[in-house]
C-alpha positions in Angstrom: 15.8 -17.3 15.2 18.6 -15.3 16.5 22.0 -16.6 15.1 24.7 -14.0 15.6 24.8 -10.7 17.5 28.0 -8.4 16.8 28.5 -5.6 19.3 31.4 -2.8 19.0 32.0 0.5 21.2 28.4 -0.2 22.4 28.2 1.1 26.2 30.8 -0.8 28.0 31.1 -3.2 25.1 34.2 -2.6 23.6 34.1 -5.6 20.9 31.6 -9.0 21.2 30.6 -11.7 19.0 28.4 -14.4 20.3 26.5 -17.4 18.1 23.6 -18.2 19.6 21.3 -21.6 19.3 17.4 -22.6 19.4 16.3 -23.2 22.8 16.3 -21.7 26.3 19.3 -19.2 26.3 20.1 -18.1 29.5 22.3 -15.0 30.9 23.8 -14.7 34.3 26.2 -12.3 35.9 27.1 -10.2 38.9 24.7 -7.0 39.2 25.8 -4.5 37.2 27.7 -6.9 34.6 26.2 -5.7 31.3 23.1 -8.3 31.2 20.9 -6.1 29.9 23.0 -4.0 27.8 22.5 -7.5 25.0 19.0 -6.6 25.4 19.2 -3.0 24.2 21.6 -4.2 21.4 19.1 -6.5 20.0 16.0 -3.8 21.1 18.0 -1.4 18.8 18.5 -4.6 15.8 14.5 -4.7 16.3 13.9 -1.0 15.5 14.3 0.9 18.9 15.2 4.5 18.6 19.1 5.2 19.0 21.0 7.2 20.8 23.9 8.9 21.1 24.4 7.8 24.7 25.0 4.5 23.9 28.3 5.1 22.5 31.2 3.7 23.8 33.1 6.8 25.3 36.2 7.9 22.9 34.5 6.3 20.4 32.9 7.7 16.8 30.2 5.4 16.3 28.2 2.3 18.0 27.7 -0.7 15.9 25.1 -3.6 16.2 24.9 -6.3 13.6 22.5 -9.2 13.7 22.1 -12.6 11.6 18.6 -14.0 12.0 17.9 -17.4 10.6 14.2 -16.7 9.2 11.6 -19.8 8.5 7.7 -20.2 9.0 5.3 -17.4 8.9 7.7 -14.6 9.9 9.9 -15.1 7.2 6.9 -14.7 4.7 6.1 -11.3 6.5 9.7 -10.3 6.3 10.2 -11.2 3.0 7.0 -9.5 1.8 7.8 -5.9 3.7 11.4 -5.8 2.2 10.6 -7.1 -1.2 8.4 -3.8 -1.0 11.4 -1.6 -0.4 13.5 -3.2 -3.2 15.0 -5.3 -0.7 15.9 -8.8 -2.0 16.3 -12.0 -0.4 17.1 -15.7 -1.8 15.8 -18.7 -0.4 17.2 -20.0 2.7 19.8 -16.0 3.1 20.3 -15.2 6.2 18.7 -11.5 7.7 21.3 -9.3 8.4 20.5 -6.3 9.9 23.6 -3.5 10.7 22.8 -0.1 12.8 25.5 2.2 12.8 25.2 4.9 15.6 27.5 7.9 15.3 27.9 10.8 17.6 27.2 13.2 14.7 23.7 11.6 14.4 24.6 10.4 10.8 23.2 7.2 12.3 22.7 4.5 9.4 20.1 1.5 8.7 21.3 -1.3 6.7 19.0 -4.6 6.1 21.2 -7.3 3.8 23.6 -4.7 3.0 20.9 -2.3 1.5 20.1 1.1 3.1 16.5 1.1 4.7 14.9 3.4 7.2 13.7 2.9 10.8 10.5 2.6 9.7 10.7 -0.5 7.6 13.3 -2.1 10.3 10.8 -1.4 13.3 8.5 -3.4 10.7 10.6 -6.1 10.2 11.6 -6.3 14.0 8.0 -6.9 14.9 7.9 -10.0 13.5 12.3 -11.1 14.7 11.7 -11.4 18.3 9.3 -10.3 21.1 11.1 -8.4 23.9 9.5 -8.6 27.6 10.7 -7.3 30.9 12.3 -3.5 31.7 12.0 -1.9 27.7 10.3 -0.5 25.6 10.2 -2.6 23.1 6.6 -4.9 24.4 4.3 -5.9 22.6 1.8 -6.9 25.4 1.2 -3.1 26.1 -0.2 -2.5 22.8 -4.5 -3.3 22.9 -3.4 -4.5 18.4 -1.0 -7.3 20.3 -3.8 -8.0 23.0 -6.6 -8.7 20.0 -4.0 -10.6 17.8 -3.5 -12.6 21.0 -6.6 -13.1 21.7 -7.9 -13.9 18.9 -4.5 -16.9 18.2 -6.1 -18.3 21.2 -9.6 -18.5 20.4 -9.1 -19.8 17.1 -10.6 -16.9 15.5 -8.5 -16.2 12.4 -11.3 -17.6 10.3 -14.0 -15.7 11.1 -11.9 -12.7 10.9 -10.8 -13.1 7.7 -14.3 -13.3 6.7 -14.9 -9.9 8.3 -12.1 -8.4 6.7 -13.1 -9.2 3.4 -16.8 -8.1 3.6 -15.2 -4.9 5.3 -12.5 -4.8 2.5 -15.7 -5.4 -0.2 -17.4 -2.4 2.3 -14.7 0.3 1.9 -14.1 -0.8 -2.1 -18.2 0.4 -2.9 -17.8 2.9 -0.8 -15.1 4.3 -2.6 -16.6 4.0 -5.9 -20.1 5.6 -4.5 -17.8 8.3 -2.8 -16.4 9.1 -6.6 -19.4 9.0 -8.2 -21.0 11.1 -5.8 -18.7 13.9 -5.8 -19.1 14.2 -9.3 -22.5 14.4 -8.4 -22.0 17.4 -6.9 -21.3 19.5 -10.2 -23.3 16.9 -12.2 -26.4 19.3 -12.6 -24.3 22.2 -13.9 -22.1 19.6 -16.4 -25.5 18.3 -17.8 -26.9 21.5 -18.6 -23.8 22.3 -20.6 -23.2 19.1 -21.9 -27.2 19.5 -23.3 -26.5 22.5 -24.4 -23.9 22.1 -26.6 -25.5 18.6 -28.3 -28.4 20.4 -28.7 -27.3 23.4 -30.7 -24.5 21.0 -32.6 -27.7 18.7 -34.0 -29.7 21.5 -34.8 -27.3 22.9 -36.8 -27.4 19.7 -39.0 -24.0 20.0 -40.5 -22.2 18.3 -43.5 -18.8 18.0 -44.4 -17.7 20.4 -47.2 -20.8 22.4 -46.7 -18.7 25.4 -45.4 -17.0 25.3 -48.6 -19.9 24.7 -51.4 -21.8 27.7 -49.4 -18.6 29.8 -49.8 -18.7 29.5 -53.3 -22.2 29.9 -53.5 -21.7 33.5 -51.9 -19.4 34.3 -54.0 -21.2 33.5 -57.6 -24.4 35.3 -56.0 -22.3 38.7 -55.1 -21.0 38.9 -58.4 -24.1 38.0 -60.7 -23.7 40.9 -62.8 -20.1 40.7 -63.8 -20.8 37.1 -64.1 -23.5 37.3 -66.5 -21.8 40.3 -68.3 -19.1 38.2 -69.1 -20.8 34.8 -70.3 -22.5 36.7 -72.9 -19.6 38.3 -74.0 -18.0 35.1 -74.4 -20.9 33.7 -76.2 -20.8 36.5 -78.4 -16.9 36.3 -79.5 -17.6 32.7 -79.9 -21.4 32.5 -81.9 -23.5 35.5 -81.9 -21.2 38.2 -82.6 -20.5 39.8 -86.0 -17.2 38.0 -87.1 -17.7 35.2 -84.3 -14.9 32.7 -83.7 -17.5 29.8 -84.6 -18.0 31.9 -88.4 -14.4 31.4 -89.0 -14.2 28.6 -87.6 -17.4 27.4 -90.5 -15.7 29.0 -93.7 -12.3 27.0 -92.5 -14.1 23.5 -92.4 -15.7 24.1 -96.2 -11.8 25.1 -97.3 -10.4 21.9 -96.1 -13.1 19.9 -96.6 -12.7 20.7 -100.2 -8.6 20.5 -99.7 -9.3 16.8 -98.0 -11.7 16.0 -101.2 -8.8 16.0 -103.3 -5.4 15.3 -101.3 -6.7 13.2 -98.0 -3.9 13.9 -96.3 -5.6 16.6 -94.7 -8.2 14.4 -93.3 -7.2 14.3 -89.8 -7.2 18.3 -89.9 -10.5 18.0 -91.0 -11.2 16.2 -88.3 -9.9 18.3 -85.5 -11.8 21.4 -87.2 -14.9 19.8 -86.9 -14.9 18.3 -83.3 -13.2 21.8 -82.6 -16.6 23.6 -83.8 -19.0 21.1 -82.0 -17.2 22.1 -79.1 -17.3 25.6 -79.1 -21.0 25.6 -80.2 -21.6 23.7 -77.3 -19.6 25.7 -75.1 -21.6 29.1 -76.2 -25.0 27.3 -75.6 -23.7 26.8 -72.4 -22.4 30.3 -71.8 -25.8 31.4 -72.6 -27.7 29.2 -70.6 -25.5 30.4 -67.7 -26.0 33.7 -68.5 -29.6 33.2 -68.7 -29.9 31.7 -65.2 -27.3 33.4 -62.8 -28.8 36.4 -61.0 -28.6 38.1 -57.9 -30.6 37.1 -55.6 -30.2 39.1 -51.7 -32.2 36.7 -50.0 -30.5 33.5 -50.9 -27.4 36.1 -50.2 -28.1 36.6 -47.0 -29.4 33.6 -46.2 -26.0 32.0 -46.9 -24.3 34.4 -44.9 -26.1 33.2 -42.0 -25.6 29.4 -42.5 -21.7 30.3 -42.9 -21.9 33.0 -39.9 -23.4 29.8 -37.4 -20.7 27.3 -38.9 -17.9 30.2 -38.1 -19.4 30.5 -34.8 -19.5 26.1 -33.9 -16.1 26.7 -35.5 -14.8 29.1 -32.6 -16.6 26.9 -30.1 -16.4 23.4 -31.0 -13.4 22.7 -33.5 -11.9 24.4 -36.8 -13.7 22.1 -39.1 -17.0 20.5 -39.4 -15.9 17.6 -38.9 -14.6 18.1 -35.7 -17.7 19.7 -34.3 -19.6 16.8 -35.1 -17.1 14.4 -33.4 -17.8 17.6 -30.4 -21.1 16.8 -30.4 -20.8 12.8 -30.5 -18.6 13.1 -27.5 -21.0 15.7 -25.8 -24.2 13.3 -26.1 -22.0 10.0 -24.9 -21.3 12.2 -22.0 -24.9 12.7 -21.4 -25.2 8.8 -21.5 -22.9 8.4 -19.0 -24.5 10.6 -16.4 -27.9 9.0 -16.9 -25.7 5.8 -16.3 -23.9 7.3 -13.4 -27.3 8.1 -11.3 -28.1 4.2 -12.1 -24.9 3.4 -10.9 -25.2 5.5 -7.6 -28.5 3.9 -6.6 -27.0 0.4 -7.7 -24.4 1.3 -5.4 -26.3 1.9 -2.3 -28.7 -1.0 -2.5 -25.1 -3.2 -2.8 -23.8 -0.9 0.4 -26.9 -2.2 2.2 -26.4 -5.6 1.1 -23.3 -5.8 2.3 -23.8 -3.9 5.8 -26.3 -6.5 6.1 -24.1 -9.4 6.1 -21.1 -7.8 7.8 -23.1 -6.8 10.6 -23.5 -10.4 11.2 -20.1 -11.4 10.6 -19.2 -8.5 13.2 -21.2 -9.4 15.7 -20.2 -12.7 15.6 -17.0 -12.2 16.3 -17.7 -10.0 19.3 -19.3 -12.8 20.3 -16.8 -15.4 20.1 -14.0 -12.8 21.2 -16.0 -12.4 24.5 -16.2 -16.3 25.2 -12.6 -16.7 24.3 -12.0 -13.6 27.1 -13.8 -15.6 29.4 -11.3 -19.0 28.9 -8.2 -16.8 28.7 -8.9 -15.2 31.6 -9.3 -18.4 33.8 -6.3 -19.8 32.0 -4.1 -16.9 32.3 -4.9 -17.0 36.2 -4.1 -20.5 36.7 -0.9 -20.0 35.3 0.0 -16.7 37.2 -0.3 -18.7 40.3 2.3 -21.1 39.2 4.2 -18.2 39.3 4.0 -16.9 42.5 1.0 -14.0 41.7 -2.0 -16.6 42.9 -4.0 -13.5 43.9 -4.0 -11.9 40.6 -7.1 -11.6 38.8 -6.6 -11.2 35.2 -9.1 -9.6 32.9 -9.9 -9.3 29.3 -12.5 -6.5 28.2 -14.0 -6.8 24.7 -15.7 -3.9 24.1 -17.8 -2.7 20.6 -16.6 1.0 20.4 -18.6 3.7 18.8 -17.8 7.0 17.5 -17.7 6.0 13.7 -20.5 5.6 11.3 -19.4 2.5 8.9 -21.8 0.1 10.3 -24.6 1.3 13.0 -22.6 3.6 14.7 -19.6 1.4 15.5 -16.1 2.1 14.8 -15.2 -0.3 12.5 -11.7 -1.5 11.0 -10.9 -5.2 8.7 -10.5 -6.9 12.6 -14.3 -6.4 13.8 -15.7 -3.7 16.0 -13.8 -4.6 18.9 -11.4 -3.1 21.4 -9.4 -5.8 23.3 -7.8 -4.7 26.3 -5.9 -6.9 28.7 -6.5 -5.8 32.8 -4.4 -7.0 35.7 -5.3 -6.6 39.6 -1.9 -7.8 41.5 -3.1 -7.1 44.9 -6.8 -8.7 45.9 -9.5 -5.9 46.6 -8.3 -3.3 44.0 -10.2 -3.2 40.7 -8.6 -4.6 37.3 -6.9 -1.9 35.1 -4.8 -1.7 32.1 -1.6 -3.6 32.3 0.6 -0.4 31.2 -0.7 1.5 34.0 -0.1 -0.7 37.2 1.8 -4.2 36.2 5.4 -4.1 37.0 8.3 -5.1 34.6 8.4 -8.4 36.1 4.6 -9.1 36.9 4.6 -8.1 33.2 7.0 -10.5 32.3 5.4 -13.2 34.0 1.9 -12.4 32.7 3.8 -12.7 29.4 5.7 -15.8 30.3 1.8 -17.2 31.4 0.5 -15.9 27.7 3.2 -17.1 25.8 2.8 -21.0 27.8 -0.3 -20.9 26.7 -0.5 -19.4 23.1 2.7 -21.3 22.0 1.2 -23.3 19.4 -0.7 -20.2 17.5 2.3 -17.5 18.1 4.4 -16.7 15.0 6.9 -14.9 16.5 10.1 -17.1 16.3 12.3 -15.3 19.1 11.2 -14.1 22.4 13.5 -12.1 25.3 12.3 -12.2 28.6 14.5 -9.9 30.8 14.8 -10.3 34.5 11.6 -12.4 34.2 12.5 -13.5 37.9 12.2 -10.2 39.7 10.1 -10.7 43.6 10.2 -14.7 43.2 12.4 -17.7 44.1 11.8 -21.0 45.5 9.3 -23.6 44.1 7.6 -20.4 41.8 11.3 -19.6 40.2 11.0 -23.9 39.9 7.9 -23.3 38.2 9.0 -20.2 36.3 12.0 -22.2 34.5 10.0 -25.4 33.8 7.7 -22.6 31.5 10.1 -21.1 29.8 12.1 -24.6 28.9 8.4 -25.8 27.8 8.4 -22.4 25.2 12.0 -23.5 24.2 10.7 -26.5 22.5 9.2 -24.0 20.1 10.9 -21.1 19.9 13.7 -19.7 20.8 14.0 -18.2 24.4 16.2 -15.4 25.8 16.3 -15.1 29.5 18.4 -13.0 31.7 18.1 -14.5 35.5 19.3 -14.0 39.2 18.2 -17.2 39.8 19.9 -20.4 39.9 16.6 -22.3 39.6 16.2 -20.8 36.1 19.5 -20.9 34.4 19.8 -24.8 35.5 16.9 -25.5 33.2 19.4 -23.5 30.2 19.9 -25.3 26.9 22.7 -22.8 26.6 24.3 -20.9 29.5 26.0 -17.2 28.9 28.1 -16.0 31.3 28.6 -11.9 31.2 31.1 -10.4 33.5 33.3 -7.0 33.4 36.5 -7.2 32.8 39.5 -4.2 32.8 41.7 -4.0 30.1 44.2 -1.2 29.5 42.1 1.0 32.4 39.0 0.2 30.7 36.0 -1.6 31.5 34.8 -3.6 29.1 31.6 -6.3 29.3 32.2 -9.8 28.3 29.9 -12.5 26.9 30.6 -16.2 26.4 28.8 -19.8 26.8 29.9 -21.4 29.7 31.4 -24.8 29.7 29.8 -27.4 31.6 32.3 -27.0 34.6 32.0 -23.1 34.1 28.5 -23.8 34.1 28.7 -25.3 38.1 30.8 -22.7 39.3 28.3 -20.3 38.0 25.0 -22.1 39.4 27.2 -22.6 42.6 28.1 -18.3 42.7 24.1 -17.7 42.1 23.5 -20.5 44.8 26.0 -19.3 47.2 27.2 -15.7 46.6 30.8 -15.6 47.1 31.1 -18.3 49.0 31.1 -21.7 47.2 31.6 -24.9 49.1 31.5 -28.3 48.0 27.6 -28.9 49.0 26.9 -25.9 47.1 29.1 -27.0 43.7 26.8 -30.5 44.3 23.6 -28.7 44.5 24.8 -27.0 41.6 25.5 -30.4 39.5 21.9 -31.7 41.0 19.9 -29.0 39.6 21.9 -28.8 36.2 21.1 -32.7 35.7 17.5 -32.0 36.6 16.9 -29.2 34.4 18.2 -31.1 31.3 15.4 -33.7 32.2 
């Protein structure tokens, strides 16, 4: 509820602070007083567009601050949209929201002392207060408002969750179909390459090192001549040659064999000689045999050169190693996998989209069909109650009405609330034909057909705060009666803002503002305050009697005080 409103250089406001309690709040005044200008300062704490205009002349800057006291389901909603925009709030903080309006147009947002936008305040606002009457800011205009009230009255929250989620589960395959088809859309192009490239990358058949040991195989084979030249001329300075190193090496063992035969302590030198010439013969058996098989051979040459020509050419395609052209290749043929998966997936998809359709068609038209009954009951309701307000000729319609032009489920236009559009009708004057309430309802047949909805939707509405402004406009008598009884029956559950001309209505206050002008210093300035209970008589007594106030109407005033408190 609203707790505080602080108004400075707002329009004729020069400084106000008024506290405000649950109930029926009423405000009376002279014509002209500055009533409604505490509507546009808490339309503008809601989210209303500013203006420069409403600054106070000679002043900078307007200011509007209000403290809301949040609970129930609004203060869930309000918590959740501002914890989104890094707005915090502790358990049981007041709301504070602060507009500063400045004749530069450096106008300024701030929600518990953080900076926010209009945006996220309009947000907010929506779920603060409902304003009804001469602004802008209501609700009952808006077909969203007319479904959510509508449906609060039917009892239809249930089944419309179920249609949201099927809808929700709708959208979320559609979306994954939606990916999975555009990807289609190059799919055929992506296989072929992705084919392509495992297919030459196995047929190549590569092994690691294999660049390397062909390398050297090349090499060997392009220089088997000089290769061969030179074994044998190794194996003849070590064994075949005249004066061979193995000869000498032979004629050194028998001379220290024959030393070690007498003074062993050259036997270790014997030793060495020996293992020395086992080597060396068996190094120059090997230098021959190598020099016996290595030749050149051009068509293992050129073969080679091919192999390493291919692996050169993966190389430059696929990675700088073998290793990571086989890991190319691995990648390439899970990608293949994948598509094959992905056309499963798509057709997986569809049947599921079907599925789904299926049941969400029910759940749609199930709705529309309990929408249309509660229509039906509204409507009768709605018209009982706008003849206890003094518009007995009024018929009152509800269409529900499945619109097409979209193609998520047989045509319709579908959202997470059904396939409906609920729109709320209104024929003030017998014989012309029902049409939309923002076209032909007054402010104050508005506000009554409000004050009607809101009798009878009291228990399922979560808004905490409504504002009905001049609510009273063309009634009085036993209807203005009736009108007050209504809005002190809404006061048990909310709190109610009413500005009033009558005296029937502000009897039935729970709280009673007086606003008057006052000049100060040749400048008019409005004043707010709560009215005494003697203030409050003389007030009931002006509205009664106009300027005149005698002692019957001062009683009459008193009467209908005590009987509005009943």
């Amino acid at each position: 509820m609203l707790k505080e409103l602080n108004i400075k250089n707002f329009a004729i406001i020069d400084q106000l602070r008024v506290e405000f309690r649950p109930g029926l709040n009423v405000f009376t005044g002279e014509t002209g007083a500055g009533k409604s200008i505490v509507v546009d300062a808490l339309n503008l704490a809601l989210g209303e567009r500013a203006s420069g205009d409403l600054i106070r002349t000679g002043s900078d800057e307007a200011v509007v601050e209000a403290a809301f006291d949040l609970n129930g389901s609004g203060a869930r909603a309000v918590t959740g949209i501002l914890a989104e925009q890094g707005i915090g709030m502790e358990k049981g903080e007041d709301l504070i929201i602060r507009r500063v309006i400045s004749s530069s147009g450096k106008n300024k947002i701030y929600i518990n002392g953080s900076l926010a936008n209009l945006a996220t305040l309009a947000a907010v606002g929506r779920h603060l207060a409902d304003i009804h009457g001469q602004h802008e800011h209501q609700s009952l205009l808006a077909p969203d408002q007319q479904m959510e009230m509508l449906d609060s009255f039917g009892g239809l929250h249930g089944i419309r969750a179920e249609v949201a989620e099927a809808y929700g589960k709708l959208m979320g395959v559609r979306k994954k179909l939606a990916e999975l088809e555009t990807g289609e859309r190059d799919r055929a192009q992506r296989e072929d390459l992705l084919r392509y490239q495992k297919n030459e990358i196995e047929a190549a058949q590569l092994k690691e090192g294999e660049d390397e040991e062909l390398a050297n195989e090349q090499r060997v084979i392009a220089n088997a001549e000089k290769l061969a030249g030179l074994a044998r001329a190794a194996d003849e300075a070590l064994y075949t040659g005249d004066g061979s190193v193995l000869s000498g090496l032979k004629r050194a063992v028998t001379s220290v064999r024959e030393i070690a035969a007498i003074d062993g302590k050259l036997g270790p030198v014997l030793e060495l000689l020996e293992s020395g010439r086992a080597q060396i013969d068996e190094a120059a058996r090997d230098l021959s045999s190598y020099a016996e098989r290595v030749e050149f051979d051009p068509q293992r040459l050129e073969s080679i050169g091919d192999r390493l020509d291919l692996i050169q050419k993966l190389k430059k395609k696929y990675g700088s190693s073998i290793r990571e052209i086989n890991d190319f290749g691995a990648r390439a043929a899970a990608g293949l996998a994948r598509m094959e998966q992905s056309t499963e997936e798509i057709e997986k998809l569809k049947s599921e989209i079907q599925a789904v359709k299926f049941g969400l068609t029910g759940k749609v038209n199930e709705l529309t069909q309990k929408r249309s009954a509660a229509a039906r009951d509204l409507e009768k309701k709605v018209e009982a109650e706008l003849g206890h307000l003094g518009m007995k000729r009024s018929q009152f319609a509800v269409k529900v009405e499945q619109e097409a032009g979209g193609d998520t489920l047989n045509g319709l236009k579908l959202g997470p609330r059904g396939a409906d559009r609920v729109e709320f009708l209104i024929s003030p004057n017998p014989g012309e034909e029902p049409r939309p309430l923002a076209k032909i309802a007054s402010g104050g047949e508005l506000s009554r057909v409000m004050l009607a909805l809101k009798t009878i939707l009291v228990e399922g509405d979560p808004i905490p705060t409504l504002v009905f402004d001049e609510v009273d406009a063309g009634i009085g008598g036993a209807v203005a009666d009736e009108v007050g009884k209504k809005l002190r029956k809404i006061a048990t559950r909310r709190q109610v803002f009413c500005i009033t001309h009558l005296a029937q209505i502000a009897s039935m206050a729970t709280s009673h503002y007086g606003v008057a002008k006052a000049v100060k210093k040749e400048r008019t300035s409005a004043e707010v305050r709560l009215l005494g209970v003697r203030e409050r008589v003389d007030e009931i007594a002006r509205m009664l009697g106009g300027k005149t106030i005698t002692g019957t109407t001062l009683k009459h005033a008193e009467e209908m005080i005590e009987r509005g408190s009943v």
